[in-house]
KENU-659347 format. One record per residue (C-alpha): residue in one letter; x negated, y negated, z negated. Coordinates in pm, whole numbers, padded with zeros to 5 digits, always signed. Each point is the difference from the previous one (the first is absolute). Example, Ala and Ser with C-alpha at 12.3 -4.5 7.8 and 13.67 -1.06 7.14 Angstrom:
// residues 2
a-01230+00450-00780
s-00137-00344+00066
***
This chain:
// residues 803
x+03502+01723-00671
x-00036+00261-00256
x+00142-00021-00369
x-00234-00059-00252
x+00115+00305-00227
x-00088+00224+00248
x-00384-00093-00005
x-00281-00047-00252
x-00179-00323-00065
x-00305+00101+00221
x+00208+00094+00338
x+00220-00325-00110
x-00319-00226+00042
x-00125+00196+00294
x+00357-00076+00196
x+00053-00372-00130
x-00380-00106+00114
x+00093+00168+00331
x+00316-00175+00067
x-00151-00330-00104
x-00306+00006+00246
x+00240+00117+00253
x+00268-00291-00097
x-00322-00262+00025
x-00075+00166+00328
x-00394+00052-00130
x+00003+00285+00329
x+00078-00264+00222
x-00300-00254-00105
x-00225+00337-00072
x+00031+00076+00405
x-00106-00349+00028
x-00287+00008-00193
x-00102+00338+00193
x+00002-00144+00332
x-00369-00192-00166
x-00156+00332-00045
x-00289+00118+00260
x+00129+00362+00029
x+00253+00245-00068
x-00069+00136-00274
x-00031-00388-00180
x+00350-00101+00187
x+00152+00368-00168
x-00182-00083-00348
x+00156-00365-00056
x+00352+00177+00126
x-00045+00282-00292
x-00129-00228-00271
x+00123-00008-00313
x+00026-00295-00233
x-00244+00037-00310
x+00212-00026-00341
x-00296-00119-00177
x-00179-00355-00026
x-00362+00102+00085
x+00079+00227+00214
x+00129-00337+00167
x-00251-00217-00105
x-00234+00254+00172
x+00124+00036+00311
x+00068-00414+00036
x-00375-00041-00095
x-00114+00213+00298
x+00253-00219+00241
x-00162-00298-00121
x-00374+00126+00062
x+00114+00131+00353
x+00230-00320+00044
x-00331-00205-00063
x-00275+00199+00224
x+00209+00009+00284
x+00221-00346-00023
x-00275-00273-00177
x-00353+00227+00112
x+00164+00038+00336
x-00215+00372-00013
x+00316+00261+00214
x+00026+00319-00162
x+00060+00328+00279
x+00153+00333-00098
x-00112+00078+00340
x-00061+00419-00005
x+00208+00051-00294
x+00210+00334+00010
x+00226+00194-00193
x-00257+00275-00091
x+00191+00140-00297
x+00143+00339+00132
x-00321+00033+00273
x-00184+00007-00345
x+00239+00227-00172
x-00001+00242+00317
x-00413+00024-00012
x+00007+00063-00404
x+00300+00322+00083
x-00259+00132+00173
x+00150-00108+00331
x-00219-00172+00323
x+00059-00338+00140
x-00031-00082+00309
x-00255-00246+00128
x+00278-00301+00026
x+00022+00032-00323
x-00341+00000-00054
x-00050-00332+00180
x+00262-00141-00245
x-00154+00102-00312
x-00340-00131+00184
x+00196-00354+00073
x+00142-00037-00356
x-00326+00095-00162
x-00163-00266+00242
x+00302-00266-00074
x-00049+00069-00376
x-00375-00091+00014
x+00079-00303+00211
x+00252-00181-00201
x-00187+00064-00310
x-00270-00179+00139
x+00223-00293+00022
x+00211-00008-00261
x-00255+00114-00314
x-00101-00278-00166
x+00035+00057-00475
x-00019-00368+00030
x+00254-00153+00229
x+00221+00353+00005
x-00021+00152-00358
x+00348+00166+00025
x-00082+00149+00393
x-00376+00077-00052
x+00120+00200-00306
x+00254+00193+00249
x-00307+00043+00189
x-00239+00190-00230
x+00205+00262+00028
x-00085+00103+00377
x-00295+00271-00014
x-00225-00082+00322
x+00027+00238+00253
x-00264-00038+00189
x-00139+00332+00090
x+00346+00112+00051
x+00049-00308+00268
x-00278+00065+00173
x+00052+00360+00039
x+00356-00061+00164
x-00180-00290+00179
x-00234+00269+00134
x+00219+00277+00102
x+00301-00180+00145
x-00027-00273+00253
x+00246-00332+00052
x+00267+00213+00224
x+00047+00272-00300
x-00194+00253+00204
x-00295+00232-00174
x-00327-00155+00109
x-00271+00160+00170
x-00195-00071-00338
x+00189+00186-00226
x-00200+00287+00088
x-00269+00110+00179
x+00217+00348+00157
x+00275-00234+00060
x-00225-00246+00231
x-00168+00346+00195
x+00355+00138+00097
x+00124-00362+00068
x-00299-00015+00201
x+00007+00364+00192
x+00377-00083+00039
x-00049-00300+00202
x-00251+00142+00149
x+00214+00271+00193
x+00269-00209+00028
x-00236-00207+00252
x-00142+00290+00191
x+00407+00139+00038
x+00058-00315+00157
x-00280-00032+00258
x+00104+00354+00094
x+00354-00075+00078
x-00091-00344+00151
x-00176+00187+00243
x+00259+00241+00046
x+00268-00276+00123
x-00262-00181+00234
x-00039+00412+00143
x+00351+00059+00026
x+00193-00379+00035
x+00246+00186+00317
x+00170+00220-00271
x+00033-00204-00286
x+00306-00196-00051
x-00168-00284-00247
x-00339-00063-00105
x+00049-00067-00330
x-00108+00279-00303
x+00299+00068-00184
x+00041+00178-00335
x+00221+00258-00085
x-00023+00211-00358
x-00343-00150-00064
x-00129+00137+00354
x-00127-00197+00284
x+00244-00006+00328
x+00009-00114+00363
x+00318-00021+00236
x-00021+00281+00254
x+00252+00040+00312
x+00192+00322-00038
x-00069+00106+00333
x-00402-00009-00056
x-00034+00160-00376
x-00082+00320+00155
x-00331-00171+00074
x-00091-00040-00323
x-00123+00204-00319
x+00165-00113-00308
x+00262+00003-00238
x+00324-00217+00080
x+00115-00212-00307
x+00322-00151+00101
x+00209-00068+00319
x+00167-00322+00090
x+00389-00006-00036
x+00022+00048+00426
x-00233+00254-00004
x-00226-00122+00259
x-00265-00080-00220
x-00184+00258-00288
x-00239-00135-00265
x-00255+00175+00067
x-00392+00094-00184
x-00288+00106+00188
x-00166+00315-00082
x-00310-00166+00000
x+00125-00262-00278
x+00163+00292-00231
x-00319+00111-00176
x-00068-00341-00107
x+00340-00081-00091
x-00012+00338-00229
x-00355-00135-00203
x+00141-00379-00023
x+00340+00181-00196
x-00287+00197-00211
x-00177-00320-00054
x+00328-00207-00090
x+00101+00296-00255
x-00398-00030-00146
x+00043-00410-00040
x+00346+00033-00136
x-00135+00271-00299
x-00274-00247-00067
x+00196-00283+00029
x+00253+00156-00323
x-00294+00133-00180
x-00119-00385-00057
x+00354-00104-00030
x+00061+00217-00313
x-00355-00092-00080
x+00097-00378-00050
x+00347+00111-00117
x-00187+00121-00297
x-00235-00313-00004
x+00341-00219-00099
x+00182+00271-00258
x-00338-00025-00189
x+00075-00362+00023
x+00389+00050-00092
x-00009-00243-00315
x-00200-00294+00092
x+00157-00019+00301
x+00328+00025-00101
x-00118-00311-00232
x-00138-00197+00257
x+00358+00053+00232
x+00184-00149-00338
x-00234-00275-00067
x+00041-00086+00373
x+00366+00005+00052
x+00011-00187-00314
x-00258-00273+00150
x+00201-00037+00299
x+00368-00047-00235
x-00188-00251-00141
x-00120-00196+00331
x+00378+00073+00144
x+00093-00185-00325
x-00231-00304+00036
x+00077-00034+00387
x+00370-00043-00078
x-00050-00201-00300
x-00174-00241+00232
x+00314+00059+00287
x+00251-00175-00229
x-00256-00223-00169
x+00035+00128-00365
x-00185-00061-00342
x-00093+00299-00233
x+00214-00033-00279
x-00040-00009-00354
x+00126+00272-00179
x+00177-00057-00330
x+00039+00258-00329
x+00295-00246-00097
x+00310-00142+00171
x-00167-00302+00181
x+00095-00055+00364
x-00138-00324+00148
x+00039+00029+00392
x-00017-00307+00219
x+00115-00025+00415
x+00094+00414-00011
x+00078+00083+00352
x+00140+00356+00041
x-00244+00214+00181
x+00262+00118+00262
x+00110-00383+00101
x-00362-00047+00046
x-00039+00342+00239
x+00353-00131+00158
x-00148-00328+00119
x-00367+00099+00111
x+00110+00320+00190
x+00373-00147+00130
x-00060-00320+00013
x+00246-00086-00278
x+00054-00291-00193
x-00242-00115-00237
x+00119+00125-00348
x+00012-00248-00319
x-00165+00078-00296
x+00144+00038-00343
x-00174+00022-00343
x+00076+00168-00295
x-00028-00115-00341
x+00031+00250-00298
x-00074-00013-00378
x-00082+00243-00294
x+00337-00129-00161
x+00263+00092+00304
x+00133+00291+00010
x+00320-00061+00244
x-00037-00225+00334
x+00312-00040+00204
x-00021-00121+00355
x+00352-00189+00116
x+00034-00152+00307
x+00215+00120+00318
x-00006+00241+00252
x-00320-00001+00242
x-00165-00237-00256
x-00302+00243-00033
x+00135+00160-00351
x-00083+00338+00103
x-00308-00061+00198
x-00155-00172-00312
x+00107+00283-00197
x-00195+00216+00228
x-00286-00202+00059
x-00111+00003-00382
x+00046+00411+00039
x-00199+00018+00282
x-00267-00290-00164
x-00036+00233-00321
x-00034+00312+00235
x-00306-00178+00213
x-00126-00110-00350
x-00024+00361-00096
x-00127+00146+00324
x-00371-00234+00030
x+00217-00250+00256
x-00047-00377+00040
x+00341-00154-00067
x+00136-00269+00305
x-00003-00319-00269
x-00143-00318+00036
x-00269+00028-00364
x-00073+00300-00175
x+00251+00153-00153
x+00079+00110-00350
x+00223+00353-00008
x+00088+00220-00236
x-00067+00341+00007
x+00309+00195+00006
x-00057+00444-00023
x+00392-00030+00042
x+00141-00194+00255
x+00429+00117+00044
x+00213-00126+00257
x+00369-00007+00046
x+00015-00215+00386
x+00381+00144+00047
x-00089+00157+00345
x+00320+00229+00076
x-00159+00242+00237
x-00262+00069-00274
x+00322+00129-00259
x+00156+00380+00027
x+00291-00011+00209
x+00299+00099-00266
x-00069-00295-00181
x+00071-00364+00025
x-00205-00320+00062
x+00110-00102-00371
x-00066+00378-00141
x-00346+00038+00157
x-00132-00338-00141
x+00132+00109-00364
x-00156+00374+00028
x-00350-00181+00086
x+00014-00296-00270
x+00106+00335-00219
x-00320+00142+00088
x-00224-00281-00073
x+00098-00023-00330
x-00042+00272-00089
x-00346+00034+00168
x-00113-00347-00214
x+00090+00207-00310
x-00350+00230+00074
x-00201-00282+00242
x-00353-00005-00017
x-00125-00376+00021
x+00131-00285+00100
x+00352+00013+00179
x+00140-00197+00333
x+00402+00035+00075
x+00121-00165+00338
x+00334+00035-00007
x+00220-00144+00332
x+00373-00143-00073
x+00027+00172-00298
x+00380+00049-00109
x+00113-00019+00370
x+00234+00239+00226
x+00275-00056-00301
x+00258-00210-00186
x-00225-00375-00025
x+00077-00006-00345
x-00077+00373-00098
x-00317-00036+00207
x-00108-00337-00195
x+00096+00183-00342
x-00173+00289+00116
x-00318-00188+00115
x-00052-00189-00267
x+00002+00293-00246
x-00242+00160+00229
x-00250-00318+00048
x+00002+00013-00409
x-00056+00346-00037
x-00297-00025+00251
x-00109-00315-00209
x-00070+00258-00261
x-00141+00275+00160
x-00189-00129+00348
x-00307-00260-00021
x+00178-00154+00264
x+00273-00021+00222
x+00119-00189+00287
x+00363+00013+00148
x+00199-00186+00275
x+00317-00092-00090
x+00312-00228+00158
x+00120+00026-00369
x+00024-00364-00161
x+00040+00165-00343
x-00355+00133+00021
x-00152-00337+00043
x+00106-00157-00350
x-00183+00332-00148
x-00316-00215+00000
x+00189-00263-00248
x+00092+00279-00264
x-00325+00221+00048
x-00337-00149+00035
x-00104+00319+00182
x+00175-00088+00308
x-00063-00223+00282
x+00173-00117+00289
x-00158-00013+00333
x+00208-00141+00329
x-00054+00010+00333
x+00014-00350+00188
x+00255-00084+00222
x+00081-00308+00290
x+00318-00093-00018
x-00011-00209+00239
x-00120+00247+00247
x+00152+00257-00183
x-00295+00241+00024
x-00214+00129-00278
x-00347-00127-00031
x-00186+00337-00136
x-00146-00166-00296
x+00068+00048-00338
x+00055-00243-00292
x-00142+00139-00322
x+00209-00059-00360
x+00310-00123+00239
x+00327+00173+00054
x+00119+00024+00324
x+00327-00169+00080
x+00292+00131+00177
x+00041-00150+00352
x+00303+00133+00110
x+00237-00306-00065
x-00235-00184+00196
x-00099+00185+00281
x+00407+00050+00057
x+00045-00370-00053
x-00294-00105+00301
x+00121+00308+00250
x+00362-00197-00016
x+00247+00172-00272
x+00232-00225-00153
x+00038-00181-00284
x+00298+00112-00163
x-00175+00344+00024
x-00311-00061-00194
x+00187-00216-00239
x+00187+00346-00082
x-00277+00234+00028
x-00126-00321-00279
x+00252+00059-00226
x-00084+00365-00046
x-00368-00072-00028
x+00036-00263-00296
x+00061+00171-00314
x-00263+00265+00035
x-00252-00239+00149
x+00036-00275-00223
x-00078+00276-00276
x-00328+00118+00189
x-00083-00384+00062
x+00014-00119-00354
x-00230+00300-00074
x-00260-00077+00284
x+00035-00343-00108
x-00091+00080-00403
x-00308+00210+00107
x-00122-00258+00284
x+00028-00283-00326
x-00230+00239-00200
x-00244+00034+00304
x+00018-00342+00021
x-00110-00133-00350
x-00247+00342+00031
x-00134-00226+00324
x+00016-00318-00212
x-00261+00134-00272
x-00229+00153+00171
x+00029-00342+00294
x-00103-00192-00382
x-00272+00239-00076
x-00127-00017+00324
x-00021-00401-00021
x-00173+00043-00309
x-00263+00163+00144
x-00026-00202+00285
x-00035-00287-00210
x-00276+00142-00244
x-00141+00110+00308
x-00007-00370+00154
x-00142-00142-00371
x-00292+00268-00036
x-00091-00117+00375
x+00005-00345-00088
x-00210+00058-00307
x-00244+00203+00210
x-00025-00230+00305
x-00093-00303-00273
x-00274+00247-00140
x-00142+00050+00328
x+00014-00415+00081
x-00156-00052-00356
x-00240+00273+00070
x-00108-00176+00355
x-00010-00336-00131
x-00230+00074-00302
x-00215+00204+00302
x-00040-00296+00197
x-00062-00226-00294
x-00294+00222-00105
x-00143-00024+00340
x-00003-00341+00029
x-00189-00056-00396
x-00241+00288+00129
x-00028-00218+00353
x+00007-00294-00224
x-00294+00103-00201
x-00210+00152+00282
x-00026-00318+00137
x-00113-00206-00289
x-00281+00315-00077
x-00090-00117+00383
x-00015-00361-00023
x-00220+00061-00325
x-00267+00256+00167
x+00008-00267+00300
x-00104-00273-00230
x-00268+00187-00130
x-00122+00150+00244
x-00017-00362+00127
x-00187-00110-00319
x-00263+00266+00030
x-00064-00051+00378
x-00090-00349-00119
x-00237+00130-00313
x-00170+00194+00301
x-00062-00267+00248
x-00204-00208-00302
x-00320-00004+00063
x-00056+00013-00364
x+00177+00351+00000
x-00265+00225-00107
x-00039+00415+00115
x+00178+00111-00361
x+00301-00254+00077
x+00035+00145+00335
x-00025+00376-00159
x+00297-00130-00236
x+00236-00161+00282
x-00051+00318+00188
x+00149+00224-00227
x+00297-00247-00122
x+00117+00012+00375
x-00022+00348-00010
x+00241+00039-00306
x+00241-00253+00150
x-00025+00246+00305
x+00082+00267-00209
x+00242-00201-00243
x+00193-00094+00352
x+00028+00362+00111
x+00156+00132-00289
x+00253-00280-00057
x+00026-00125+00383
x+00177+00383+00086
x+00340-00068-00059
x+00241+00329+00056
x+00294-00077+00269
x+00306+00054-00107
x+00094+00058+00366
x-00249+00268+00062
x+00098+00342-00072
x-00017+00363+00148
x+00289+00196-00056
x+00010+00348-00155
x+00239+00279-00092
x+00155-00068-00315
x+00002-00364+00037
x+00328-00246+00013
x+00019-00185+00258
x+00278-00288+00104
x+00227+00075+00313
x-00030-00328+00197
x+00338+00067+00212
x+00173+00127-00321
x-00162-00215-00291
x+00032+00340-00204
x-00283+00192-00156
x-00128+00333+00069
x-00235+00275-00066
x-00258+00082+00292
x+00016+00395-00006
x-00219+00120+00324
x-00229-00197+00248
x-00029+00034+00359
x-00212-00113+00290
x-00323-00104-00207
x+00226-00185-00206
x+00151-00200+00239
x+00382+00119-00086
x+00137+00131-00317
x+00269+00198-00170
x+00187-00183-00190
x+00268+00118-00289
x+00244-00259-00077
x+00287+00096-00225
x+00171+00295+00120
x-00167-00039+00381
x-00327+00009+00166
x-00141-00158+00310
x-00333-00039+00199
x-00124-00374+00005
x-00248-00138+00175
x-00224-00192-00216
x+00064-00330+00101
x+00348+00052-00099
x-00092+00046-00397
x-00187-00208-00222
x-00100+00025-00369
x+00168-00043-00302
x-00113-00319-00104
x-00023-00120+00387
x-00373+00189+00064
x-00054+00027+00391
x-00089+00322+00110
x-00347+00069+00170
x+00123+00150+00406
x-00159+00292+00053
x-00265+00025-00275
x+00228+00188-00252
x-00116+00307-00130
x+00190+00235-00161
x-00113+00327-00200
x+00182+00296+00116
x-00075+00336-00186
x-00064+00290+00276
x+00221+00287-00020
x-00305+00216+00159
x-00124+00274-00280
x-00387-00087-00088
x-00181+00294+00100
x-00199-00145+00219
x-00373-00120+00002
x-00098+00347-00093
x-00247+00083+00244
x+00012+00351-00120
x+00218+00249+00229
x+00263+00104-00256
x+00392+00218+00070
x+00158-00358-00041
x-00184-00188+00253
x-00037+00308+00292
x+00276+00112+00193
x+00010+00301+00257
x+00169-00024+00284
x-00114+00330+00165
x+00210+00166+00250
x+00226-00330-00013
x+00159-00190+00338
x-00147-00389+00033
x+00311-00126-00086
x+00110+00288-00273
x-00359-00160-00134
x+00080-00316+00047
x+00327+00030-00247
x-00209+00187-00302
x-00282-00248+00051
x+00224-00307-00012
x+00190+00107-00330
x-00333+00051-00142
x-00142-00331+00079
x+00272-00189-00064
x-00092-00031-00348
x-00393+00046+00048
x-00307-00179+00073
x-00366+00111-00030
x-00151+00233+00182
x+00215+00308+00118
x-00134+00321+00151
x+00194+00143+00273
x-00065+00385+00057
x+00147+00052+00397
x-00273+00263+00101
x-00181+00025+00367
x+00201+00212+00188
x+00089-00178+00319
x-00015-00313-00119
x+00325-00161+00149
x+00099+00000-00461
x-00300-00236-00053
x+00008-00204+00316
x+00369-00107-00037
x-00042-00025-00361
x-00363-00239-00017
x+00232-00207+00321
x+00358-00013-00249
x-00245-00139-00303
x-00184-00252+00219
x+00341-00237+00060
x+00096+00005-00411
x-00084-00320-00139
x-00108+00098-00326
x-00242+00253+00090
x-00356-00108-00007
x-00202+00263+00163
x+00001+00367+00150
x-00339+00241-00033
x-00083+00338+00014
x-00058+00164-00333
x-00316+00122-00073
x-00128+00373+00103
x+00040+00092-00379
x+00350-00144+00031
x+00116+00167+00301
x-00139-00184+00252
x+00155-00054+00358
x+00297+00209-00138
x+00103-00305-00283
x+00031-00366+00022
x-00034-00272-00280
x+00203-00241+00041
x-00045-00326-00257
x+00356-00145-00060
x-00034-00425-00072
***
């Protein structure tokens, strides 16, 4: 530990955040996270990464977990960094000037080709804002792909078709190679007496066979090797030696050519230098963020909320490393704790004994503000609420991390030394974990002493949390409303700690009676009583004041709460009678409106009646008939108008109207339709839900019409359409393209499109067209496919009319 006079406030800050990510063992859970990453170089990037001090920088890198988090986890779509290689210094080498060889080619090749690939997938300004903008920053290297592509083949060898030169030696060298063998086939079937082994062996590059000593005299050639008895030579026909000579010319020849296209490609990438050296950034940062999601879905976390202000609302934390202990080892499964933290506190102390989970809960909200900071889920059961601490210092009392001349006691001072006097320059908002502060000394020097500290870092710190055995620091709550008391709970009739904690409670001492249930005797707790009473009857009476002022705090807001309720209970009383009235007058007015349809009836019935009569005189004359014909026309007419009544019960829901929840008898607001308006969105309060539509109903008790709602939904698609005219907005080309490169451009574009759309994809061989005309023909929404017109481009471009 060094002494704060002997360093400035910038190497002070750089050694305190140090210590405290190595006291909250972030390392450990770091390698843990790694072990999610595809490849090497993403397992060695989430080992070196540094927490960002700033909130967007945060808030950025959380938003990119989510959007990954979402494609791979809800869309089910799996993303592969399959081909993806550290290409860094193979770049650097080619821009010195230097040549790569054609491994490393291939694995520029494969990362240009994993690049394309996952962009494919992932690009999407609507769903992926945050990652499609990441994105736009890769230049396409197409040419340059297709040029490795070309020249080196699966197995990092040159191709034949990386030059024509290359492809004649290859040939001419293969060629000999197959004559050299016929001739010394031949030459063992001659001469199978005197050769110990028929095989062709190889020694410096030149073509062998096993001769017996005793017949090399025989023979014209030049001896290789021996065998380690010295009955056997390696031996090379005379006849073979000519040959072997032009294939070593050959081999020198394909070897020139081969470097002359390595250095040519070598310059290909340093011309490249920049945007490749973007597009190896932008990927290793799109695979941190995948190794990110994939563990934030391994210990089944929520993104977290960050917070400007002190406001911690965490509930069922689990510390990552319990969760990682019981899903790799089989361990127990760990209990979850939540946290609880207002603007107003300043000071938490956690009491409770030994093994309670003080310390673990001390490092679990470190490690929960780190993940917060770093784009991780946090292991809680609801989305959590942190706040975002640049300064996070930690004093965990771990000996073997103090300097050897100085004590347990000394070390802990020099370090609380330290982070005062680091607060005194902070930058944002402050969090202090401090671990049985005032121990390793005199109990009631360490008390004095810790409570001086706790109020000095009540002053200076936004927040800080300490363990303590100290009872004195639990009745700080009752003299400063800045502190509060958590405790950890403990069975005491098991006499094991539960690992939960008890928020605005002081933990008690359980010594007495843990010593009382193991078997100690009476008259010795009644002594160790004695010495206990004056102090604690002290601390009690204090406790005791501030739990009465909690109390009638409690009380008045318990009243206020009634209150509520009850004004609550009388403004639904008022409006359930207002709805009854409201029905009640409904049906009345039905019934006088069915009331006086049927006397207008029973009147037109009479005299229709009357006039039948009038017709069947035989008196009637042609002008009385004329007459009676058009009265029963205008009752007719008189019977239609009034004989219509509307139906209260029939009614076709739309957005915007409110509807009554049957299962609920609550109102809401229909806010989207689905299925031909046979289900609906409806908001209710602070929640929405999808109903079917027998399971609403209308205000006033209005049935609605199944399946013959219709609802007016605005399209999102941009009217250019209906212009028959070939203009830049509605022609795309797609010259030179791959069907399903196409494909993507041509789907983005119609998306938001419909009309007719000219496709330019030229002749050539026609495979562009064919798969294009067969990929339009299974969309829904498009209507037709013809050839333009030979003005238009003919064959070479399609319209296409979009519904």
């Amino acid at each position: 530990m060094l002494e704060v006079d002997k360093i400035d406030n910038n190497a002070l800050f750089k050694l305190l955040r140090a210590e405290s990510l190595e006291l909250l063992e972030w390392h450990v859970l770091k390698e843990q996270i790694s072990t999610f990453s595809s490849t090497s170089i993403g397992r060695k990037s989430i080992t070196d990464f540094e927490v960002p001090q700033t909130i967007d920088e945060s808030l950025e890198l959380l938003r990119e977990t989510i959007e990954i988090y979402n494609l791979e986890f809800q869309a089910n779509i799996q993303i592969s960094f399959n081909g993806f290689h550290d290409i860094k210094d193979k770049i650097d080498v080619c821009f010195k000037g230097g040549v790569i060889n054609s491994n490393d080619l291939l694995e520029i090749s494969q990362t240009l080709s994993c690049s394309r690939l996952l962009k494919k997938i992932i690009f999407n300004r609507e769903l992926r804002p945050n990652l499609s903008l990441l994105l736009e920053r890769l230049v396409d290297h197409k040419n340059l792909e297709k040029l490795l592509n070309n020249c080196i083949e699966s197995n990092g060898k040159v191709s034949d078709k990386a030059s024509e030169k290359l492809s004649e030696l290859r040939g001419q060298l293969n060629l000999l190679r197959n004559q050299r063998k016929l001739i010394l086939d031949k030459f063992i079937q001659t001469n199978a007496n005197y050769i110990q082994d028929s095989i062709i062996g190889d020694r410096f590059g030149r073509p062998v066979l096993a001769i017996k000593i005793n017949y090399i005299d025989k023979f014209k050639g030049i001896i290789h090797d021996s065998s380690s008895s010295g009955n056997t030579v390696f031996f090379e026909p005379d006849t073979v030696v000519a040959k072997g000579n032009k294939i070593a010319s050959l081999k020198a020849k394909i070897l020139k050519e081969e470097f002359r296209l390595l250095k040519k490609l070598s310059k290909d990438v340093a011309d490249n230098r920049e945007s490749l050296m973007t597009k190896f950034d932008v990927l290793l940062r799109l695979e941190n963020a995948v190794t990110r999601s994939r563990y934030s879905n391994f210990i089944q976390g929520h993104p977290p909320q960050l917070e400007r202000h002190i406001n911690i609302n965490i509930e069922g934390f689990v510390h990552p490393f319990l969760i990682w202990e019981s899903k790799h080892k089989g361990g127990k499964e760990p209990i979850p704790i939540d946290f609880y933290i207002n603007r107003d506190t300043k000071v938490i102390a956690i009491t409770g004994p030994n093994t309670g989970g003080k310390t673990a809960a001390l490092k679990g909200l470190g490690i929960a503000t780190l993940m917060s900071r770093s784009g991780l889920y946090v292991p809680s059961s609801s989305t959590p609420k942190i706040s975002f601490f640049p300064n996070i210092f930690v004093d965990i009392g771990d000996e073997q991390s103090l300097e050897g001349e100085l004590s347990t006691f000394s070390g802990h001072i020099y370090r609380i030394k330290n982070i005062l006097q680091a607060l005194d320059s902070k930058k944002g908002l402050s969090l202090v974990l401090l671990d049985e502060i005032g121990s390793g000394t005199d109990p009631v020097e360490g008390t004095a002493l810790a409570i001086a500290f706790l109020n000095e870092f009540a002053d200076k710190s936004d927040l800080t949390i300490a363990t303590t055995h100290y009872g004195e620091i639990k009745v700080q709550k009752y003299k400063d409303k800045r502190f509060e008391n958590v405790s950890v709970n403990f069975d005491e009739q098991t006499l094991q700690p539960k690992y939960t904690l008890n928020w605005g409670i002081p933990g008690r001492s359980n010594a007495l009676s843990i010593s009382k249930r193991i078997g100690i005797s009476e008259k010795i707790l009644n002594e160790a009583q004695k010495y206990l009473q004056p102090k604690e009857i002290e601390n009690i009476n204090l406790i005791i004041k501030g739990l009465e002022k909690q109390k009638i705090k409690q009380q008045d807001s318990a009243e206020k709460a009634a209150e509520l309720i009850a004004r609550t209970e009388i403004l639904y009383e008022d409006l359930k009678k207002n709805y009854e009235y409201q029905k009640l007058n409904a049906k009345k007015y039905q019934a006088k409106e069915r009331e006086k349809l049927t006397r207008t009836i029973n009147q037109a019935k009479l005299e229709v009646v009357d006039l039948i009569k009038k017709l069947r005189d035989k008196n009637a004359k042609g002008e009385d008939a004329r007459r009676i014909g058009m009265r029963l026309k205008q009752i007719e007419k008189d019977f239609n108008q009034n004989g219509e009544v509307q139906e209260i019960s029939s009614w076709c829901p739309q957005i915007g109207d409110f509807v009554k929840i049957k299962s609920l008898n609550s109102n809401g607001k229909i806010i989207d339709c689905y299925e031909k308006g046979l289900s609906f969105k409806v908001k209710c309060g602070n929640f929405t839900s999808i109903l079917n539509v027998s399971e609403i109903e209308g205000i006033n008790g209005e049935k609605p019409i199944s399946g013959k709602s219709r609802v007016q939904i605005n399209s999102i698609k941009e009217d250019y359409s209906y212009s028959k005219i070939r203009t830049s907005k509605n022609t795309i080309d797609v010259r030179g393209l791959r069907v399903h490169e196409a494909e993507i451009i041509i789907a983005e574009k119609i998306r938001k499109f419909h009309g007719p759309l000219w496709i330019i994809h030229g002749i050539g061989t026609g495979k562009l067209k064919k798969g294009l005309k067969l990929w339009l023909s299974q969309l829904d929404y498009v209507q037709n496919i013809e050839d333009a017109s030979s003005s238009e481009g003919g064959p070479g471009c399609s319209i296409v009319w979009i519904k």
